[in-house]
Every structure is written in structure tokens, then in C-alpha cells.
KETORZA-260002 format. One record per residue (C-alpha): residue in one letter; x, y, z; residue number from 1. Coordinates in Angstrom, 2 decimals. Example, Ala and Ser with C-alpha at 12.3 -4.5 7.8 and 13.67 -1.06 7.14 Angstrom:
% KETORZA-260002
{'A'; {12.30; -4.50; 7.80}; 1}
{'S'; {13.67; -1.06; 7.14}; 2}
% end
This chain:
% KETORZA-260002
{'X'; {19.10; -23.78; -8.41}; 1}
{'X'; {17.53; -22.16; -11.77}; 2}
{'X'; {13.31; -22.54; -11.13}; 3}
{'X'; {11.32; -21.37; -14.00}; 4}
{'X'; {7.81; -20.33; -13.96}; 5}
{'X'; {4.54; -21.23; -16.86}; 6}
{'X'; {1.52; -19.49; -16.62}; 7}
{'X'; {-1.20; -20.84; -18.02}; 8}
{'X'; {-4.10; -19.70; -19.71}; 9}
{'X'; {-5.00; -18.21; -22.61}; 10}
{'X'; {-7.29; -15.79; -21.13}; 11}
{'X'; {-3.27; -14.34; -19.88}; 12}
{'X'; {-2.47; -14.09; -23.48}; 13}
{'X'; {-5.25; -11.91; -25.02}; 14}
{'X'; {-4.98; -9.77; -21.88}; 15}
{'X'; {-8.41; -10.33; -20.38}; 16}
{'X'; {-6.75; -11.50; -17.25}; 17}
{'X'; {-3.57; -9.58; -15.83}; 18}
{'X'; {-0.52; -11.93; -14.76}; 19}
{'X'; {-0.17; -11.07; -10.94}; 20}
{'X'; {0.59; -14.43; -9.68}; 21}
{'X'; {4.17; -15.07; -11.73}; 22}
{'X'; {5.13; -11.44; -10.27}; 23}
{'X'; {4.75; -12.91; -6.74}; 24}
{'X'; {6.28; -16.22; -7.71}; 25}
{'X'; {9.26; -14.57; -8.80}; 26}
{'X'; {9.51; -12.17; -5.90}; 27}
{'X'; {9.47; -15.42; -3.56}; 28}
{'X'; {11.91; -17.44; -5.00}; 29}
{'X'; {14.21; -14.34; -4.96}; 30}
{'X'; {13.74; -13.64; -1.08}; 31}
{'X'; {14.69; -17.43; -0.99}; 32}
{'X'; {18.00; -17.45; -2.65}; 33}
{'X'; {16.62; -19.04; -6.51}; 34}
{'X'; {17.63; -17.97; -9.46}; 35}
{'X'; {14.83; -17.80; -12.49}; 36}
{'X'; {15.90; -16.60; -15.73}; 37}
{'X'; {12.76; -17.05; -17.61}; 38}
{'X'; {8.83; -16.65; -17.17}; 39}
{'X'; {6.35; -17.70; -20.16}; 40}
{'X'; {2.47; -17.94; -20.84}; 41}
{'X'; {1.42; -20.68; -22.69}; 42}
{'X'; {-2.20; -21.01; -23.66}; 43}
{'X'; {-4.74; -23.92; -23.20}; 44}
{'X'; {-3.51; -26.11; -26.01}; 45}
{'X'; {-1.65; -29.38; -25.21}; 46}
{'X'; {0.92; -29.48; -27.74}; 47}
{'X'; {2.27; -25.97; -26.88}; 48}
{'X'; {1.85; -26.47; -22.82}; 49}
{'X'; {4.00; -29.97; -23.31}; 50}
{'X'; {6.61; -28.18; -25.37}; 51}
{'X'; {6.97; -25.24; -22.85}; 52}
{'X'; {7.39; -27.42; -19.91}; 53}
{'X'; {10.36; -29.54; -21.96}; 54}
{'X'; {11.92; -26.46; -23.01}; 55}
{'X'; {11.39; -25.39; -18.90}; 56}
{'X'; {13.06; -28.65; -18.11}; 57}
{'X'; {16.19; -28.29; -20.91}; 58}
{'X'; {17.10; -25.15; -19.23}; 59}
{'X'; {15.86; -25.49; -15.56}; 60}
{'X'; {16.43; -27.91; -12.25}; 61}
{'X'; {12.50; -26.32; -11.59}; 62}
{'X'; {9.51; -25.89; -12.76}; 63}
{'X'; {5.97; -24.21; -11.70}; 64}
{'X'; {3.18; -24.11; -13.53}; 65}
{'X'; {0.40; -22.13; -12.56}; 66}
{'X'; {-3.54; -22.44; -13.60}; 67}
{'X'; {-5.03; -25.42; -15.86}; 68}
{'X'; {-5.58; -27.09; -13.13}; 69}
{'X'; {-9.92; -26.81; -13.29}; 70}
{'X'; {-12.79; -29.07; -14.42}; 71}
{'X'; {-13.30; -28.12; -17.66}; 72}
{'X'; {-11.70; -29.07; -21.13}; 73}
{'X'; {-9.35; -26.41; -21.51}; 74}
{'X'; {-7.57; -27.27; -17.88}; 75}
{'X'; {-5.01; -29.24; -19.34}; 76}
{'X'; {-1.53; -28.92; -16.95}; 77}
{'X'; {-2.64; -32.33; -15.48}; 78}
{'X'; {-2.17; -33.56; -19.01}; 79}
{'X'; {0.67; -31.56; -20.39}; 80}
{'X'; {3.00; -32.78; -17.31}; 81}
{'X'; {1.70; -36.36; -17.94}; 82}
{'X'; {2.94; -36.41; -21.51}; 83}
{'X'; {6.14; -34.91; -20.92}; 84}
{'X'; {6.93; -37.62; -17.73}; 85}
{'X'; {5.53; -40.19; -20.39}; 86}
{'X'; {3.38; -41.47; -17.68}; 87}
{'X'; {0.02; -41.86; -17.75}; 88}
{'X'; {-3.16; -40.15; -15.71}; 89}
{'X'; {-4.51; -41.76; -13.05}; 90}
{'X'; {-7.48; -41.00; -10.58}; 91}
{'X'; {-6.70; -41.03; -6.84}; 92}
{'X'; {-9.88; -42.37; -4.67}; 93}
{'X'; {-8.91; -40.54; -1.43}; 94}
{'X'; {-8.80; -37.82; -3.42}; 95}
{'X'; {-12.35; -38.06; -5.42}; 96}
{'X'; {-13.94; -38.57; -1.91}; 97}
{'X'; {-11.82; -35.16; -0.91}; 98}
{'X'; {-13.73; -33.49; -3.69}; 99}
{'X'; {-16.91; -34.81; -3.01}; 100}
{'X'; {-16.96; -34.03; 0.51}; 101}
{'X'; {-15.74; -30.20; -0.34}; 102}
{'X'; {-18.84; -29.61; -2.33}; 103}
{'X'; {-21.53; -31.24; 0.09}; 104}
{'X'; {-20.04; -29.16; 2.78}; 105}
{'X'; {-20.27; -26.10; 1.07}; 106}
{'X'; {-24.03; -27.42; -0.22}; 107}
{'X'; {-22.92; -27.02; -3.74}; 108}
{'X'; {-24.28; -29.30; -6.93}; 109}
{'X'; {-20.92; -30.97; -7.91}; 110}
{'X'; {-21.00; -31.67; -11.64}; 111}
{'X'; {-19.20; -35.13; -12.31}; 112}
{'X'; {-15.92; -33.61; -14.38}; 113}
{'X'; {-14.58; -32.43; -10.75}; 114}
{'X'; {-13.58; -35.51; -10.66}; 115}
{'X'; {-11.16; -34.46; -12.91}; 116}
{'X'; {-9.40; -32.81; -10.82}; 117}
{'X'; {-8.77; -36.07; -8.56}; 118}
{'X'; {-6.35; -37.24; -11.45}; 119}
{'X'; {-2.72; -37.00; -11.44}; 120}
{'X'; {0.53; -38.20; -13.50}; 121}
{'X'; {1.23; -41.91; -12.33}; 122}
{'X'; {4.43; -41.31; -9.79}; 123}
{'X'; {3.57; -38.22; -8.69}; 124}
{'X'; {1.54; -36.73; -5.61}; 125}
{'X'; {-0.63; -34.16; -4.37}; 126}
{'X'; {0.25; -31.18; -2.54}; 127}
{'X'; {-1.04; -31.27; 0.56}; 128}
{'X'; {-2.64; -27.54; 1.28}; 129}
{'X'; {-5.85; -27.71; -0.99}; 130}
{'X'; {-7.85; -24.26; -0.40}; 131}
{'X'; {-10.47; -25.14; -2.89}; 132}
{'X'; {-11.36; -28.27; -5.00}; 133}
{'X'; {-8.25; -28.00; -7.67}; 134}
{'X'; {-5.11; -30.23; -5.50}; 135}
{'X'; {-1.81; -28.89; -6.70}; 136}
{'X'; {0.74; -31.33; -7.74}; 137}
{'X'; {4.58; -31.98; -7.10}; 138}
{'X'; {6.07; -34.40; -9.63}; 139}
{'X'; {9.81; -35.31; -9.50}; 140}
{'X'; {11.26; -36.55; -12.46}; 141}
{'X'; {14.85; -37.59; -14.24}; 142}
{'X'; {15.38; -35.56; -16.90}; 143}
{'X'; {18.06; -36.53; -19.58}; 144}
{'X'; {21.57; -34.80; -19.43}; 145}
{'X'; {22.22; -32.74; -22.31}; 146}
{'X'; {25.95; -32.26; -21.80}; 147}
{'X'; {26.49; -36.20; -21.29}; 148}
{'X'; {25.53; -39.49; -21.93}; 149}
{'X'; {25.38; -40.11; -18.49}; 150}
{'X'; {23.24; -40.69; -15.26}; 151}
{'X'; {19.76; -38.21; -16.17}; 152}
{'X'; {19.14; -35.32; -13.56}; 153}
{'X'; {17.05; -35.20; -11.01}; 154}
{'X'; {14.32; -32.13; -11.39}; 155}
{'X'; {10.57; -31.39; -10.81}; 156}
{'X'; {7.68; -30.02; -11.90}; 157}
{'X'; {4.84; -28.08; -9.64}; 158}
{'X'; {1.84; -27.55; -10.46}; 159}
{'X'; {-0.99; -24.57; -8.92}; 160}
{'X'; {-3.68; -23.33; -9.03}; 161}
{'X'; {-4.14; -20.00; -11.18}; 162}
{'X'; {-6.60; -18.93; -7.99}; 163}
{'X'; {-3.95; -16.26; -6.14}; 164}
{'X'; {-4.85; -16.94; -2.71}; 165}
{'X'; {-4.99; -20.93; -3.93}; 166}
{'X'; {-1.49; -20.38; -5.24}; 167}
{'X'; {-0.10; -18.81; -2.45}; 168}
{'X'; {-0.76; -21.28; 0.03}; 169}
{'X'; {0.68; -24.12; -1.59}; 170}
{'X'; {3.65; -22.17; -2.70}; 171}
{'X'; {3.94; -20.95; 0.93}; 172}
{'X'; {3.18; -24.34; 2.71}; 173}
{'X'; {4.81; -26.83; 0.43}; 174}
{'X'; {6.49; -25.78; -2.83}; 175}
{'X'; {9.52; -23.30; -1.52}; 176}
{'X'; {10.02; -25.30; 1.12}; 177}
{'X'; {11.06; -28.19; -0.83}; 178}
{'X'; {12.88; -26.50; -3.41}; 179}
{'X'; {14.83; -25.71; -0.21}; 180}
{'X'; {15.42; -29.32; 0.56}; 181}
{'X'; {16.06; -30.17; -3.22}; 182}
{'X'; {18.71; -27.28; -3.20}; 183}
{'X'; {20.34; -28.06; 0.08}; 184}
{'X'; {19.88; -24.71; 1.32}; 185}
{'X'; {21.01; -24.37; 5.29}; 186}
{'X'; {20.56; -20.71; 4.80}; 187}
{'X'; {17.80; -18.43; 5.82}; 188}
{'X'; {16.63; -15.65; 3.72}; 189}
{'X'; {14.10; -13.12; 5.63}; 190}
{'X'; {12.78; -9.58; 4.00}; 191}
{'X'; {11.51; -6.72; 5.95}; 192}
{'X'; {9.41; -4.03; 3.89}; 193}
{'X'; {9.50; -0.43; 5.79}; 194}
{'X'; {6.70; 1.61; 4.39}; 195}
{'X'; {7.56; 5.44; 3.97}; 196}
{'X'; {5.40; 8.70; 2.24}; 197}
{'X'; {7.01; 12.17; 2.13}; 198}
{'X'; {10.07; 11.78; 0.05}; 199}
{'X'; {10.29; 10.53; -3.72}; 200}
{'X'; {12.59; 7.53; -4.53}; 201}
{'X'; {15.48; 9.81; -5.84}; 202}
{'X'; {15.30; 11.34; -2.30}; 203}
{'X'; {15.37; 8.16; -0.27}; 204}
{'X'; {17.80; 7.32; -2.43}; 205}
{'X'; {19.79; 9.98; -1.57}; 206}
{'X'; {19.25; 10.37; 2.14}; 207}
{'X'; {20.28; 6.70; 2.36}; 208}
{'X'; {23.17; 6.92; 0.07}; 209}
{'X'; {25.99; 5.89; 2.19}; 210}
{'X'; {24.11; 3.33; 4.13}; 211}
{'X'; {23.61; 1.47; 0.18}; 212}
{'X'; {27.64; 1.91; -0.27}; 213}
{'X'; {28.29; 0.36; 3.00}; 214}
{'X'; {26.30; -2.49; 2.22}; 215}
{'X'; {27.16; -2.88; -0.98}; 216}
{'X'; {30.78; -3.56; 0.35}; 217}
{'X'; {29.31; -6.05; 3.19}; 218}
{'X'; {26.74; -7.68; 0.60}; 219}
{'X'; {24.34; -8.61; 3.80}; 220}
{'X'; {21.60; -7.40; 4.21}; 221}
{'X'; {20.61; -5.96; 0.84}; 222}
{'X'; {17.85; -2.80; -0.19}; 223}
{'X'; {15.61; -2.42; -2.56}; 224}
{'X'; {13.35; 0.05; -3.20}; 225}
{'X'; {9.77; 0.09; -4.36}; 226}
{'X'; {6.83; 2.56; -5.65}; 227}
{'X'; {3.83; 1.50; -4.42}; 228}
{'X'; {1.02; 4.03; -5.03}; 229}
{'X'; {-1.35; 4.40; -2.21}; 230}
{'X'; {0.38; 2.09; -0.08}; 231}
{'X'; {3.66; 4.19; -0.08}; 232}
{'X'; {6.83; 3.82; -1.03}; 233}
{'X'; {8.95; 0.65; -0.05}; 234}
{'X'; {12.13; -0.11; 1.42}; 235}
{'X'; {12.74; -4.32; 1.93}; 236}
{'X'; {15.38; -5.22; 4.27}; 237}
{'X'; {16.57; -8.45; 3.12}; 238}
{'X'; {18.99; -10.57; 5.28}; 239}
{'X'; {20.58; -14.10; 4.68}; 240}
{'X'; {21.77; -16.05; 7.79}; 241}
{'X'; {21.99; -19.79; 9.22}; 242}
{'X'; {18.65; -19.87; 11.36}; 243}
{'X'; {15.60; -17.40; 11.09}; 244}
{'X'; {16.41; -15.91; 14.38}; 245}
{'X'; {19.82; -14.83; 13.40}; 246}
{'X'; {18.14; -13.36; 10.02}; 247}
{'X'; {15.74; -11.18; 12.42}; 248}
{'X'; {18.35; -10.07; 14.45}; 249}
{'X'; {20.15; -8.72; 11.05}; 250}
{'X'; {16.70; -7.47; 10.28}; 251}
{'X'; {15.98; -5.37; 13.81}; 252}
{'X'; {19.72; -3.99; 13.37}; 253}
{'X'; {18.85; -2.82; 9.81}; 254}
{'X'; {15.78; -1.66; 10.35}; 255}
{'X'; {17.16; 0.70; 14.13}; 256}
{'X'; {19.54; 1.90; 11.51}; 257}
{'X'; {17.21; 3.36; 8.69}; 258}
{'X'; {15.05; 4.13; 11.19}; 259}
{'X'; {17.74; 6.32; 12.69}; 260}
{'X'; {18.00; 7.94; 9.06}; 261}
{'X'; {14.77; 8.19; 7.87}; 262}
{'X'; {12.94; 8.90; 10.64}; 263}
{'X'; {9.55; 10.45; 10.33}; 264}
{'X'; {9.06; 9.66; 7.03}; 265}
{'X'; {8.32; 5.44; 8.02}; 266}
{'X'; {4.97; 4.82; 9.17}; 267}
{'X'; {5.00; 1.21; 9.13}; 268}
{'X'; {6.62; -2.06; 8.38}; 269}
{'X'; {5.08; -4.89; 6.06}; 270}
{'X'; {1.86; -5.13; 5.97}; 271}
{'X'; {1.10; -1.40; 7.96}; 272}
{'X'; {-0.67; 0.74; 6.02}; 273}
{'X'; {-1.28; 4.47; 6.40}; 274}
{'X'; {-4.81; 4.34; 7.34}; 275}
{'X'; {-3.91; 1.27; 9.95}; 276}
{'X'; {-1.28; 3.66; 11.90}; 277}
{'X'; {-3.30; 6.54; 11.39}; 278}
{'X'; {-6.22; 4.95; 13.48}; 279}
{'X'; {-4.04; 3.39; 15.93}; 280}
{'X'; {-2.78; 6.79; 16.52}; 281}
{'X'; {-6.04; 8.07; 16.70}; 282}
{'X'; {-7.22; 5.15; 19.00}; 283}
{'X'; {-4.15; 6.18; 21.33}; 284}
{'X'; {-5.01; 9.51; 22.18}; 285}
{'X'; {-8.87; 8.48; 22.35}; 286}
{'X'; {-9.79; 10.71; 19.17}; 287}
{'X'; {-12.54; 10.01; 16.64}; 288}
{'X'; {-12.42; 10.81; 12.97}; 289}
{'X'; {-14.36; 11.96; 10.32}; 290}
{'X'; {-13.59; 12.68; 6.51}; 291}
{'X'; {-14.95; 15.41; 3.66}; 292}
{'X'; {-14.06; 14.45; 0.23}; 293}
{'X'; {-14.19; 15.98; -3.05}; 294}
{'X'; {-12.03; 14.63; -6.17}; 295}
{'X'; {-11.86; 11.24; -4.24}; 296}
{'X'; {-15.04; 10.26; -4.16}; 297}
{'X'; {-14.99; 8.23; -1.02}; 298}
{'X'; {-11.76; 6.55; -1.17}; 299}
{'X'; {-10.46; 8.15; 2.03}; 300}
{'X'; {-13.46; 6.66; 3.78}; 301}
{'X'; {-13.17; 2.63; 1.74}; 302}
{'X'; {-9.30; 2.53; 2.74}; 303}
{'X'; {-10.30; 3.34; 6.14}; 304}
{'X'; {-13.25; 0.95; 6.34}; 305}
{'X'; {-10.96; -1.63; 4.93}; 306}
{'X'; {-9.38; -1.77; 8.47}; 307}
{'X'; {-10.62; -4.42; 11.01}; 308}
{'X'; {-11.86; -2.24; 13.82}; 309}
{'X'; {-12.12; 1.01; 12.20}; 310}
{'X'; {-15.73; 1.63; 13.29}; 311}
{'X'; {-14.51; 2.44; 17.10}; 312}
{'X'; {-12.43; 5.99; 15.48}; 313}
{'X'; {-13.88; 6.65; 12.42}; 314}
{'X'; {-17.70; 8.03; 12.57}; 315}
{'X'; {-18.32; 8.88; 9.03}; 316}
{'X'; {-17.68; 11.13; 6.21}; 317}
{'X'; {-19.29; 13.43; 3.58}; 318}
{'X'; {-18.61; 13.24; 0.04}; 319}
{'X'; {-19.31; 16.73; -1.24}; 320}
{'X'; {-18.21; 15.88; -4.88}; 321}
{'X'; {-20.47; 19.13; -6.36}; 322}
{'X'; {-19.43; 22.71; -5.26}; 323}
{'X'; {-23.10; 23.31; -3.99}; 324}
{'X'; {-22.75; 20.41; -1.34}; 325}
{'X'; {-19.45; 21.91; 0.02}; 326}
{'X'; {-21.56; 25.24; 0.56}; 327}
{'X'; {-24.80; 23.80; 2.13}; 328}
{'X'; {-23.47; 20.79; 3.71}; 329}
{'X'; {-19.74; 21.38; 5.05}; 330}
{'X'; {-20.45; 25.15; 5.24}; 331}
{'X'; {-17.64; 25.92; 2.97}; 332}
{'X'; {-17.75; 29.87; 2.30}; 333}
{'X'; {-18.72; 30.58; -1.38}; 334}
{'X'; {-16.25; 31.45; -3.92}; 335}
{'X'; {-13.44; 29.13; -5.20}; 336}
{'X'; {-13.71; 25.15; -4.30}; 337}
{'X'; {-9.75; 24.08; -4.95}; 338}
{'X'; {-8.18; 26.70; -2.59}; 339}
{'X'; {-5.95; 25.69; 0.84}; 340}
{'X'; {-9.11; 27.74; 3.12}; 341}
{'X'; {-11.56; 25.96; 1.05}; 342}
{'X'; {-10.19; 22.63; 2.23}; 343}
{'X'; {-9.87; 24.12; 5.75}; 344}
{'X'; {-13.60; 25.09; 6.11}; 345}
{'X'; {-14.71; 21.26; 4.57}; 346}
{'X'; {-12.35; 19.61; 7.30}; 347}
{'X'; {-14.16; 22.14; 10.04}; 348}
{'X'; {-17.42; 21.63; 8.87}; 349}
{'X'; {-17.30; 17.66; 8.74}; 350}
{'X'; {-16.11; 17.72; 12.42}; 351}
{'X'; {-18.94; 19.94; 13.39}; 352}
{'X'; {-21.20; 17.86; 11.43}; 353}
{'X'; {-19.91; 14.37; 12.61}; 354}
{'X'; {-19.47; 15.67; 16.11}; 355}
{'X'; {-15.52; 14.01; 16.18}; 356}
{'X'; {-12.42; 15.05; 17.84}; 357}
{'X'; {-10.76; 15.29; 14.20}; 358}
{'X'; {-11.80; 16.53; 10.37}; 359}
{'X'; {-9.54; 15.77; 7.34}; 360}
{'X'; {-10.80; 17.09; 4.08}; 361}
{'X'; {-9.19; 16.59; 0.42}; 362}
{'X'; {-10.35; 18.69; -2.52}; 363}
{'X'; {-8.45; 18.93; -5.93}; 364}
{'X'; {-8.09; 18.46; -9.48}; 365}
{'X'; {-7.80; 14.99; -10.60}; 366}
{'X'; {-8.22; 15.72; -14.11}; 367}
{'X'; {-8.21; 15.04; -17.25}; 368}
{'X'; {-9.79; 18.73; -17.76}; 369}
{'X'; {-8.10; 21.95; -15.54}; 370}
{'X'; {-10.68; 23.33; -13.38}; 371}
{'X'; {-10.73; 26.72; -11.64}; 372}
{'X'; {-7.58; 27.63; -13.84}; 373}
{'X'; {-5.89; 25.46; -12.19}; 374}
{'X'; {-3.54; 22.45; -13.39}; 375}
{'X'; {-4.60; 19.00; -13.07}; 376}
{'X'; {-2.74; 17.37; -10.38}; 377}
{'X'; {-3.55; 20.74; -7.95}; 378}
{'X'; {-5.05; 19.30; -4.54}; 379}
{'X'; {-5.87; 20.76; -1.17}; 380}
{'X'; {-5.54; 19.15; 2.22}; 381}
{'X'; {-6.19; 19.86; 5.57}; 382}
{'X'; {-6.38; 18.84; 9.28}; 383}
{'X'; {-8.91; 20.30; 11.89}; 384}
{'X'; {-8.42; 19.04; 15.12}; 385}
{'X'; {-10.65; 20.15; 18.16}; 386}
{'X'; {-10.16; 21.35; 21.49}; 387}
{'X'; {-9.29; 17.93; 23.16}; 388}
{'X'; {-6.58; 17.38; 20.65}; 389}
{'X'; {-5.08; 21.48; 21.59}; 390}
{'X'; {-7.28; 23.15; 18.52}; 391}
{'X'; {-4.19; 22.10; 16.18}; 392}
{'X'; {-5.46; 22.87; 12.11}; 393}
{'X'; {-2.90; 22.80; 9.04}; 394}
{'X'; {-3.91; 23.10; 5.50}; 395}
{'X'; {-1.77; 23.14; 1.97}; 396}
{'X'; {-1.87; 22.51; -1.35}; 397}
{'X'; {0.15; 20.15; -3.23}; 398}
{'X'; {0.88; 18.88; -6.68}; 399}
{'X'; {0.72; 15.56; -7.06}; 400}
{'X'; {1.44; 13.73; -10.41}; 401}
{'X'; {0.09; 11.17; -12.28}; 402}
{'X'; {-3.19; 10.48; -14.43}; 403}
{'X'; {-6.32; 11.20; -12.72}; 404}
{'X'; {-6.20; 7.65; -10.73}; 405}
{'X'; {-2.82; 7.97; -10.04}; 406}
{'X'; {-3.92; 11.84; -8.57}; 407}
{'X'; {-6.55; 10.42; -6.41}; 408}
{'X'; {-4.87; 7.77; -5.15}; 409}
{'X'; {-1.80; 10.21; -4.09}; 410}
{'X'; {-4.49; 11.94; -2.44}; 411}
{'X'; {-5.86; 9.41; 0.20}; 412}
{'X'; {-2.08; 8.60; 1.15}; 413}
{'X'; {-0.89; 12.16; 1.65}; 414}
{'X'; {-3.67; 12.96; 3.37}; 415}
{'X'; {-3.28; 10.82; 5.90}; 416}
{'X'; {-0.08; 11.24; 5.58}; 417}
{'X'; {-0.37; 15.16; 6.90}; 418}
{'X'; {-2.98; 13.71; 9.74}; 419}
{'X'; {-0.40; 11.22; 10.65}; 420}
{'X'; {2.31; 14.45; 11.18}; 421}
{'X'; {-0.49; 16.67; 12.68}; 422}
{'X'; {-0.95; 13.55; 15.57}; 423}
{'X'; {2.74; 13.00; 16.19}; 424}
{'X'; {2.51; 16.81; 16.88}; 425}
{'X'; {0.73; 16.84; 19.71}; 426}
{'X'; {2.73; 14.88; 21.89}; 427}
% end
């Protein structure tokens, strides 16, 4: 089954809003067996949306159009899909009420062109997740055969919201599941995503090598791999089977396997992040955390934050962006700033000053200028751990490449990164 995806917008066009949710689209319907062959923004014009869903249609059995689904004048998907059904627009009462109720719940002044939004092509219907005020629609239609004169073919049209998390939900609850049932899949396709820092690409690559020829001679499961910043790099797991359960038990084989291979270098699977199984780690062993940062800024400390529960490991930090601060605050002996004992002293001195079990410090060059004659891309780490934890410390220095976000974002990972090694040390 061939599904093709319109975004919509021509905000997408002149580049004032990036195209994330057609990315994700696509990577769904290719964990779920569909082939699409073509992705296209259209802006907010009628004439050019209608074409670009017909042309969709010509070469498609699917289509999903995402945005133009708002209140105002330019949200015209509701329209474009009308005119290429030949159907006309009409407004659904249940729906209106929906609305209406949404927005004195939420004790917000609802200006009368929501209603809008309560209109759909005549045949159709709503999908029936609806995060925020804009319904989705799924509108089957026969489409004329342009290799016969004979019976038309059955295909359909969805239509989202250009909200992600709006999008997602209806594409998770409702649209992929019934291109399923249109496609007569029986199959299960399931993914797996183990996260892994330490090696580059290349060497996963490598190390994995005849796992990837063995599998490319079975054909089930499949890997990918994927650079992913901060959040590591990726190796998905996918598996295709006749039930889900038989799909996870291809998955847990897979995953013993790489596991087996790889070792070390995975710190977690899906949605684990560093700073997650750093903290459980840390929670383990009844250790508390604090953080000195330099070319960061605070990052270190914002990933961490970002996880639920964080507060009970991690006390605080100290950003000691100037050289002064790293003298007078972290007690950092004077003399060079970017140097392995500089980063040492900072990771010391923010225990002492936090009063934790464990001090991680990061100090560098992010660029776009050298600093203390050294190249951009230089950066320090290192691990103090107290008494309780056997009076374990490591620092090094690294080069890590990359502009100077790319730099500082290499930074937060591998340092936790070295934490996460300094932890599994002490068992």
C-alpha cells in the first residue's frame, strides 16, 4: 500500500516553521510495513492544496494531510479535500457542541469561526481522538482507474492537525491502524531503539558487522542505525511477525544478542536517556549528585532536571562560566581553566560545596574562537566520587567535533557518559 504525505502551510515553505511532523509520519508508516514514495508542502492556497491532493491520489492508495485544519481563513484542508471528493462542506452539531464545551471548560472566549472547525466533506467522518479543538478527518473515496475504464479504486484521504502532539495521537489511535485494515495486513511490525555513546557509527558498524550479514541473509529482524546528538547514538531493532507477542519475542532475542556484542557501550532502550540511567544508578547505590559547568552553561543541570524525580539525587550545580568563579567558587587552583586537573578540582570543589556523594565537572572549548591555545572542540571531564562511593575520581580530555552547539551538546552526553562508567565501576 503506497501512502503519501501533504504538509500544509505556507509558513513550511518560507522556512519559518521546520517540517518535523512528515519526518515522524514517514518513520511510522515504515515500522508498519507502507511504502511512501513522495512527501510535498503545499501552501495555504486552494487551488494548489486541491491539485496536490489529486496528484496524491493519481499516484497513491493514501493520503495524509497534515495542518490547515484551524479557524482562520488560511486553514483550508477542510476545503481542498471537499473539492477534490466533489462533495460539499457540511457542519456537524455534535461536533459544534464538542467545540463549545472544549473552550468553556478550559474558560476560554471562543470566537464564532471555531465553528469552523465542526465542518467536514459530506460522506466523511471525524477522527475520533481530538486533543484540542481542530477534529481530524478520515474520508474514503473512489478514485477513477487510470489504467482502465473500469470499476474506480477504493482510497482515502486523512486529514491532522499540524499541532505534533495533536498529530500524533490521531495517527497513533486511529489513522495507522486503519491503513492496516484497508491493507489487510495480519502482520505485526514492532521496533526496538537501543541507545549507545562511546563508539562512532563506523565503529558500531564494524563491531556489529557480521551480525548485519547474518541478517541480511534472514531479512528478519532488520538494523538501522541513527545519530542522535545528545541523546546518543541509535540502534532500532525492527521485527515483523503474526501477533505482537511473537514480534517481542524476536525483539528480546535481538536485543540479548547485541547486547552480548556491544555491551557497555548501551545504556538504554527507547525512550532511556543518559541522564535517566545515570540517576537511577545513582538512586541505586543511594548517592547524590551535583554538577560544575563551564562551556555548557547549565545544560548538564536542564537535561537532568528534565527527569521526573530528579530532585531526590541531584542537589544542585554551579555554573562557573568565567575563570574567576572557578577560582573563588569551586576552588580551582589558578593557572590554566581547559586542563584535565582543572576539571578535576571543579568536580571536587562542587561536591564539597553541594555536600553530595558525587561531583561531575565539564570545562572546554566550544568555540567559534580557540582559547588557551587550544583547538575548539578541546573539553575536559571528570568524576569525583567520595568516600561512600570508595574515593573513585577519573578525569580526561577529549575532542569532540562539531560547531559550538554540536560541542556542547557532545559534552552533557559524554559526561555522563564517563559518570555512568565510573558507577558501573564500583560494583
Amino acid at each position: 500500500m503506497r501512502v503519501e504525505v501533504i504538509a500544509v502551510g505556507t509558513e513550511l515553505l518560507l522556512g519559518q516553521i521546520t517540517d518535523t511532523n512528515s519526518s515522524w509520519i514517514g518513520e511510522q508508516l515504515a515500522m508498519e510495513g507502507f511504502n511512501s514514495f513522495f512527501q510535498t508542502k503545499v501552501g495555504d492556497n486552494l487551488n494548489r492544496l486541491s491539485d496536490t491532493i489529486r496528484l496524491a491520489l493519481e499516484r497513491s492508495d493514501a493520503v495524509i494531510c497534515c495542518g490547515g485544519l484551524g479557524p482562520t481563513q488560511d486553514d483550508l484542508t477542510r476545503a481542498a479535500i471537499a473539492s477534490v471528493m466533489g462533495v460539499p462542506l457540511e457542519s456537524d452539531e455534535e461536533m459544534e457542541e464538542r467545540i463549545i464545551a472544549m473552550f468553556a471548560g478550559s474558560s476560554r472566549r471562543m470566537s464564532m469561526n471555531n465553528l469552523q472547525q465542526a465542518e467536514k466533506p459530506a460522506g466523511t467522518e471525524f477522527i475520533a481522538e481530538m486533543p484540542g479543538t481542530a477534529p481530524g478527518l478520515l474520508c474514503p473515496l473512489d478514485w477513477p482507474d487510470p489504467d482502465s475504464a473500469g470499476e474506480p479504486l477504493p482510497k482515502v484521504i486523512y486529514a491532522v492537525p499540524g499541532v505534533p502532539w495533536e498529530m500524533k495521537e490521531m495517527m497513533s489511535g486511529t489513522v495507522l491502524a486503519d491503513l492496516r485494515k484497508r491493507a489487510g495486513l495480519d502482520s505485526v511490525i514492532r521496533s526496538r531503539t537501543l541507545r549507545t555513546w562511546g563508539e562512532s557509527e563506523s565503529g558500531l558498524a564494524e563491531m556489529l558487522a557480521e551480525r548485519i550479514d547474518a541478517l541480511d541473509e534472514s531479512g528478519n529482524p532488520t538494523l538501522a542505525f541513527l545519530a542522535s546528538g545528545l541523546e546518543g547514538l541509535k540502534v532500532r531493532i525492527t521485527a515483523k511477525a503474526e501477533s505482537a507477542s511473537e514480534a517481542d519475542v524476536i525483539l528480546d532475542r535481538e536485543e540479548d544478542l547485541l547486547r552480548g556484542i556491544l555491551g557497555p557501550l548501551v545504556f538504554g532502550v527507547d525512550d532511556e536517556t543518559m541522564e535517566s540511567s545515570v540517576l537511577a544508578m545513582l538512586r541505586e547505590r543511594s548517592m547524590t549528585l551535583a554538577v560544575a559547568e563551564s562551556l555548557t552553561g547549565g545544560m548538564v543541570g536542564s537535561r537532568i532536571c528534565d527527569v521526573a524525580g530528579a530532585s531526590d539525587v541531584f542537589l544542585g550545580g554551579v555554573i562557573s562560566y568565567a575563570t574567576q568563579v572557578k577560582y573563588d567558587v569551586l576552588g580551582v587552583s589558578p593557572g590554566p581553566v581547559v586542563t584535565s586537573e582543572a576539571a578535576l578540582e571543579m568536580a571536587r570543589g562542587v561536591r564539597t560545596l553541594m555536600g553530595t556523594d558525587v561531583g561531575i565537572a565539564a570545562t572546554g572549548v566550544a568555540g567559534p574562537d580557540a582559547q588557551e591555545n587550544l583547538p575548539v572542540g578541546t573539553v575536559c571531564l571528570a568524576v569525583s566520587i567520595g568516600d561512600a562511593g570508595g574515593g573513585v575520581e577519573d578525569s580526561i580530555e577529549v575532542r569532540l567535533p562539531g560547531r559550538r552547539q554540536q560541542v556542547r551538546e557532545f559534552t552533557v552526553i559524554s559526561l555522563l557518559g564517563l559518570l555512568r562508567r565510573r558507577l558501573s565501576a564500583i560494583d
